[in-house]
N, C-alpha and C positions, 0 to 999 in steps of 0.2 A: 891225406888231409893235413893240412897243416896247424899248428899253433904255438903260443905265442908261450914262454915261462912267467910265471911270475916276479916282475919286476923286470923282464925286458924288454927292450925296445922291439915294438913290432916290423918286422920287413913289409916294405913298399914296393911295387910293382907298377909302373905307368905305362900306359899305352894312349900314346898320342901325337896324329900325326903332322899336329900345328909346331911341335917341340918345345910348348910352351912350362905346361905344369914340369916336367922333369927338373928343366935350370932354377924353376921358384922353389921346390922344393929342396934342393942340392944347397940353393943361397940359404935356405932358412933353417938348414942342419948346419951350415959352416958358419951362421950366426949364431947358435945357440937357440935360437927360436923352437926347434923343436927337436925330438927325443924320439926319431924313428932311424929305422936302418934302411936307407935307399938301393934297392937293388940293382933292379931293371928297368930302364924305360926303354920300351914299343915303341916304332913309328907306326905299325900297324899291326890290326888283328889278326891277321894271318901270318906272320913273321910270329907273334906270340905263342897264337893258339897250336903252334906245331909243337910247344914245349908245354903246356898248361901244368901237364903232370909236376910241375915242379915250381905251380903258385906262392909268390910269397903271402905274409897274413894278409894283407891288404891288396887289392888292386884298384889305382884309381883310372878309370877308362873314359874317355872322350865321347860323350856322345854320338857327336856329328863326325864319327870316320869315315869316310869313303870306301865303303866295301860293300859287301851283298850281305851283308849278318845286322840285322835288326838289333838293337840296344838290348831288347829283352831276353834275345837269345844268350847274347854276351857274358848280360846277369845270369843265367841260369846255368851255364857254363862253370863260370867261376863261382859260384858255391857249388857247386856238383862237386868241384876241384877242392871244394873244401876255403876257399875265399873268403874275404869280406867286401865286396863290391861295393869303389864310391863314385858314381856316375857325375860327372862334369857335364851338364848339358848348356844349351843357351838361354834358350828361355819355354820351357816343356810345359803343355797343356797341363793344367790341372790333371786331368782324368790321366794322362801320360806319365804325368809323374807317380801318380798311385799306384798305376802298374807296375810300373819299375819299383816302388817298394813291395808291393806285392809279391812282387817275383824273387827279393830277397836285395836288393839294393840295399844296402847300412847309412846311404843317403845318397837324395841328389841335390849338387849344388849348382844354381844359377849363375848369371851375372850378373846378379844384387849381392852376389856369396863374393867375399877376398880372400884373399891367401889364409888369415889365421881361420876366416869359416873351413878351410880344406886343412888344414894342420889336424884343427879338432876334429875333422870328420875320420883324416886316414889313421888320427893318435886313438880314435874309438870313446873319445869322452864327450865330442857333439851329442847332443838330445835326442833321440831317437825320430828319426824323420818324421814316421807315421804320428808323431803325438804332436809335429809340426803344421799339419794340413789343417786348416780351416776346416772343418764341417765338409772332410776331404769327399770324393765321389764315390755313389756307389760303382763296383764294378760288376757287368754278367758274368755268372760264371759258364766261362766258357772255355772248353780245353783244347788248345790245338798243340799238334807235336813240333817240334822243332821243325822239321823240314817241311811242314802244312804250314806256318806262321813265314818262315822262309820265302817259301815259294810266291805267298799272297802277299806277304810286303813287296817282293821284287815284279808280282804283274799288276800290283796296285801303285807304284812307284812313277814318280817322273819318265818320261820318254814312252811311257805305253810298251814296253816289251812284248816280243813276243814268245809264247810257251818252248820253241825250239832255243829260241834264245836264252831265255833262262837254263833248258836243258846244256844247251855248250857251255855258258858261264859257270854251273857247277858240277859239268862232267858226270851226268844224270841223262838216264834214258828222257826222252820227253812223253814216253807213256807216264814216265815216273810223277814227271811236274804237269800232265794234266791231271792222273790220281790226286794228287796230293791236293793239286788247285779244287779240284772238284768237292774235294770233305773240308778244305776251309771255307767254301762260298755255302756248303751246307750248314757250318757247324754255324756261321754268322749269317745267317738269312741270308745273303746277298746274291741276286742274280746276274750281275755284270761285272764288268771293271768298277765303274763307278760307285754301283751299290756296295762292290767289297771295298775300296778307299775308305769311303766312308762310316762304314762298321770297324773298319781296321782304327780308324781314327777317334772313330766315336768311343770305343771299348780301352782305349787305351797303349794298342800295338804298338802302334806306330804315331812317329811324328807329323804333324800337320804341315 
């Protein structure tokens, strides 16, 4: 687990596979703007998550990356790692965003959010997100494990996957990803693809 001394700049960690946040942030330590230490920037989460053990204080991650790892996993990841997770999403549901602080996000920022909103967020003197939400949603409590939340984002997902296919994708028996499918369609009521999309979306999972 990592942390931070008193009075030092906090280490930043980026994973993003647009290449955008890294150079704004880079620019705004070389202007003076801000008072972190930039470490790593990710193009992806898999190029990262093979290092995790070695998070800096902050990690600010991309949303919308192209992988098979759901945002919330990500977040859960990186505090396990001892983290402070600042999700950069586009424009996240209400109920989406609650999750992701839920799950231990230190914020997410929009595209109503600029640059000094992400300064403050990864400098850790932004407002605590959860006291940002409107009259925020309630959420069910409902528990799925990493690889049960996994698996039902990727058959609840664009293109309609199918279970063997998820199995090749993450080098998983497909007994494995129908188990798993089976206790997330339980855990959220849902009896098909469709009814778990939309429990996945409803609850907060996953993005719409």
């Amino acid at each position: 687990m990592v942390s931070a001394e008193v009075g030092e700049a906090p280490s930043v960690d980026v994973i993003d596979d647009l290449l955008a946040l890294g150079p704004a942030l880079r620019a705004a330590v070389a202007f003076g703007r801000a008072s972190i230490q930039l470490r790593e920037v990710a193009p992806s989460w898999a190029e990262y998550a093979a290092r995790i053990d070695a998070v800096a204080h902050v990690v600010a991650v991309r949303a919308e990356l192209v992988d098979h790892v759901p945002t919330v996993l990500k977040v859960r990841a990186l505090r396990a790692a001892g983290a402070r997770p600042v999700v950069v999403a586009d424009d996240p549901a209400p109920i989406h965003r609650a999750r992701l602080i839920h799950t231990g996000a230190a914020a997410v920022l929009t595209r109503s959010d600029d640059l000094d909103d992400l300064l403050a967020a990864v400098a850790g003197v932004r407002a605590d997100d959860a006291g940002r939400l409107a009259g925020p949603p309630e959420l069910r409590d409902v528990h799925l494990s990493d690889r049960q939340l996994q698996v039902a984002c990727l058959f609840a997902g664009h293109g309609a996957p199918s279970s063997e296919w998820i199995a090749r994708s993450l080098g998983v028996p497909v007994t494995s990803v129908r188990t798993n499918l089976q206790r997330a369609r339980r855990a959220l009521g849902a009896a098909n693809r469709d009814e778990l999309r939309a429990r996945l979306i409803d609850d907060g999972w996953m993005a719409a």
